[in-house]
DRENDODO-434160 format. One line per field, with one value per residue (C-alpha): residue number from 1; x, y, z. Coordinates in Angstrom, 1 decimal, always signed. Example, Ala and Ser with C-alpha at 12.3 -4.5 7.8 and 13.67 -1.06 7.14 Angstrom:
n	1,2 $
xx	+12.3,+13.7 $
yy	-4.5,-1.1 $
zz	+7.8,+7.1 $
END
This chain:
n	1,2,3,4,5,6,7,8,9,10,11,12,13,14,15,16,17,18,19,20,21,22,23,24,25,26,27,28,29,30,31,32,33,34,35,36,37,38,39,40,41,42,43,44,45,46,47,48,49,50,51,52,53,54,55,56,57,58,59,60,61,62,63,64,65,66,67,68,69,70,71,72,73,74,75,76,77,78,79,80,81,82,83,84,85,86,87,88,89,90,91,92,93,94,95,96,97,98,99,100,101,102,103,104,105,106,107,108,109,110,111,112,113,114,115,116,117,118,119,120,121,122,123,124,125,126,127,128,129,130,131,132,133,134,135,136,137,138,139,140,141,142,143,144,145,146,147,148,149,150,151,152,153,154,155,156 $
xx	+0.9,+0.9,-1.9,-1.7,-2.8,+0.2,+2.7,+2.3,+2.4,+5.3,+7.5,+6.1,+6.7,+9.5,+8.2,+5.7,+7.4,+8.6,+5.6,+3.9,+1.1,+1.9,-1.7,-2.3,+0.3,-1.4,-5.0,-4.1,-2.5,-5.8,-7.8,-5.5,-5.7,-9.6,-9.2,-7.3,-9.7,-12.4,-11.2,-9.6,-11.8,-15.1,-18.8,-21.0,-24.2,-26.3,-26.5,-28.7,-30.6,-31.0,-33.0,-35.7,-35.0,-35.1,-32.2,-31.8,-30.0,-27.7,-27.1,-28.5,-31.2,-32.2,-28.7,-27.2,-26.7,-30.1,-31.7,-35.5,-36.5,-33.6,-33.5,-32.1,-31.0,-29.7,-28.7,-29.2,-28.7,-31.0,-30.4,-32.4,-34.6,-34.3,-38.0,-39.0,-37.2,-36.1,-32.5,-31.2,-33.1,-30.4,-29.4,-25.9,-25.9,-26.8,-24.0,-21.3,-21.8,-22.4,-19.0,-17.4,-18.6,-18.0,-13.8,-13.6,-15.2,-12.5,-9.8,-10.8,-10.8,-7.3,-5.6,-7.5,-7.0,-6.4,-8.2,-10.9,-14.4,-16.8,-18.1,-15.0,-15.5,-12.9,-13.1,-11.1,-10.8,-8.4,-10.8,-13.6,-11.6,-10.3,-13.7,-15.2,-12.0,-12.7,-16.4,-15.9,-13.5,-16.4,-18.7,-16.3,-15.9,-20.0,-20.3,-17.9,-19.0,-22.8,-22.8,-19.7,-19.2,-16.8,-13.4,-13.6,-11.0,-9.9,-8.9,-7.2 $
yy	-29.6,-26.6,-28.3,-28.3,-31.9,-33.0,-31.0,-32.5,-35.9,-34.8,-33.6,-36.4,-39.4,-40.4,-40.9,-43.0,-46.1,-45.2,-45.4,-48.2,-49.5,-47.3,-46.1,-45.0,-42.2,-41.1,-41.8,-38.8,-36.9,-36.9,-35.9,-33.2,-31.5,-31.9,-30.3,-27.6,-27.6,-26.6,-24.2,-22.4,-22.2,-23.1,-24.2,-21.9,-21.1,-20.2,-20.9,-18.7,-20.4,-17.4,-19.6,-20.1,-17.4,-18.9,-18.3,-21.8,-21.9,-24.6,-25.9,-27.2,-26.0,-28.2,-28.0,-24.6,-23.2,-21.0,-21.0,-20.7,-17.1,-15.0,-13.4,-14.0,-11.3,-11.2,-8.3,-9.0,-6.8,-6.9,-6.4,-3.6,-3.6,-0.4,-1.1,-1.4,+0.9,+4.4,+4.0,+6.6,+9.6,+9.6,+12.8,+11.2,+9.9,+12.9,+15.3,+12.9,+12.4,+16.1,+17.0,+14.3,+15.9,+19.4,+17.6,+16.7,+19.8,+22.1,+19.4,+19.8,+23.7,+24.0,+23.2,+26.8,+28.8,+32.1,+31.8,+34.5,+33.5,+36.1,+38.6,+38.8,+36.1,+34.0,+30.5,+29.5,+25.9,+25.7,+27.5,+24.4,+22.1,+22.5,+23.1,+20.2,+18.2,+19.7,+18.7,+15.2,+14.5,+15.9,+14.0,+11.2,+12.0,+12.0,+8.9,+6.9,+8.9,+8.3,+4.6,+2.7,+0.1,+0.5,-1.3,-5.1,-6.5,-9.7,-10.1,-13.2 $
zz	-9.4,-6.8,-5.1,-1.3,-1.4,-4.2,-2.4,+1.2,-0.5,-2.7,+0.5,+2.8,+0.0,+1.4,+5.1,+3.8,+4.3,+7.7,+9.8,+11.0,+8.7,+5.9,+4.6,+8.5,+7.4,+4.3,+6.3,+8.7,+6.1,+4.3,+7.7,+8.7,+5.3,+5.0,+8.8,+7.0,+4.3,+6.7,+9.0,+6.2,+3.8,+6.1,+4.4,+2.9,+5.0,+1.8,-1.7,-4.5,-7.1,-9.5,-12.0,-9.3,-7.3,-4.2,-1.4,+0.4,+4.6,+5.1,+9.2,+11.6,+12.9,+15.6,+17.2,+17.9,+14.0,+14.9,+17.9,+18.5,+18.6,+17.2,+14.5,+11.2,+8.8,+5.7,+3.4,-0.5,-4.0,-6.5,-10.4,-11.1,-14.1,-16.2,-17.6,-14.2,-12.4,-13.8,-12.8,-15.3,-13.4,-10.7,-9.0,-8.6,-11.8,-13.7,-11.4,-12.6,-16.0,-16.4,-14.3,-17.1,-19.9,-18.6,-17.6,-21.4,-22.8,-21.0,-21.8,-25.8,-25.2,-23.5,-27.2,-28.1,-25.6,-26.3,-29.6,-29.4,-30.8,-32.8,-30.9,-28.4,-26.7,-25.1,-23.2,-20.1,-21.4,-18.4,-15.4,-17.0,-16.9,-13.4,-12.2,-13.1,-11.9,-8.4,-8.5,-9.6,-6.5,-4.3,-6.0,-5.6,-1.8,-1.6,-2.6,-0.4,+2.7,+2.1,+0.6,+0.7,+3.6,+6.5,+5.4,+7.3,+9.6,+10.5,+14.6,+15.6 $
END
């Protein structure tokens, strides 16, 4: 019902009748919005078969998709297998989780502050607890300087 497709024939139903031929109307109608279709929307250049694992190029090739001679690059992730690859011996990785579980620790700490343990010892649940808060927004900061992509723009 909110189609593009319905809704052009919806609002143009009652034109239909007006042009000469009739279908020639709605033959038009058709191309323009599969005109629409493909500027808008455009074709995919690659598809993934994960089953085979196999990354297949769709274009032509003898025409002017590719030319002879240049390059063709192409920037892929990769699941990472954790009986593979060690992906829990992260520096990153282990900085954040500590700076979490340092966050929480002083959070559970602030509802005893004051409270003096044996031996005379007190804990700043609150000095923790802001602490870690700083370090996690520079380890937040880290990480979007050192690996996140540049924002993209659209010109036109």
């Amino acid at each position: 019902m909110f189609d593009v497709k319905y809704q052009l024939m919806l609002n143009s139903l009652g034109d239909f009748m007006q042009f000469a031929g009739g279908m020639s109307y709605y033959y038009q109608l058709e191309q323009y919005l599969d005109f629409l279709d493909r500027i808008l929307e455009g074709q995919p250049i690659t598809t993934f078969s994960r089953n085979q694992g196999r990354l297949y190029l769709h274009g032509n090739f003898e025409d002017k998709d590719v030319l002879k001679d240049e390059y063709l690059i192409i920037e892929c992730l990769q699941l990472a297998d954790e009986n593979t690859y060690n992906i829990w011996n992260d520096i990153f990785l282990k900085d954040y989780t500590t700076q979490l579980i340092k966050q929480q620790w002083g959070a559970n700490l602030i509802k005893f502050e004051g409270m003096q343990l044996p031996g005379g010892v007190m804990l700043n649940g609150r000095q923790i607890f802001d602490d870690a808060t700083q370090d996690i927004e520079r380890l937040r900061e880290k990480i979007r300087m050192d690996h996140e992509l540049p924002i993209d723009f659209f010109m036109g």
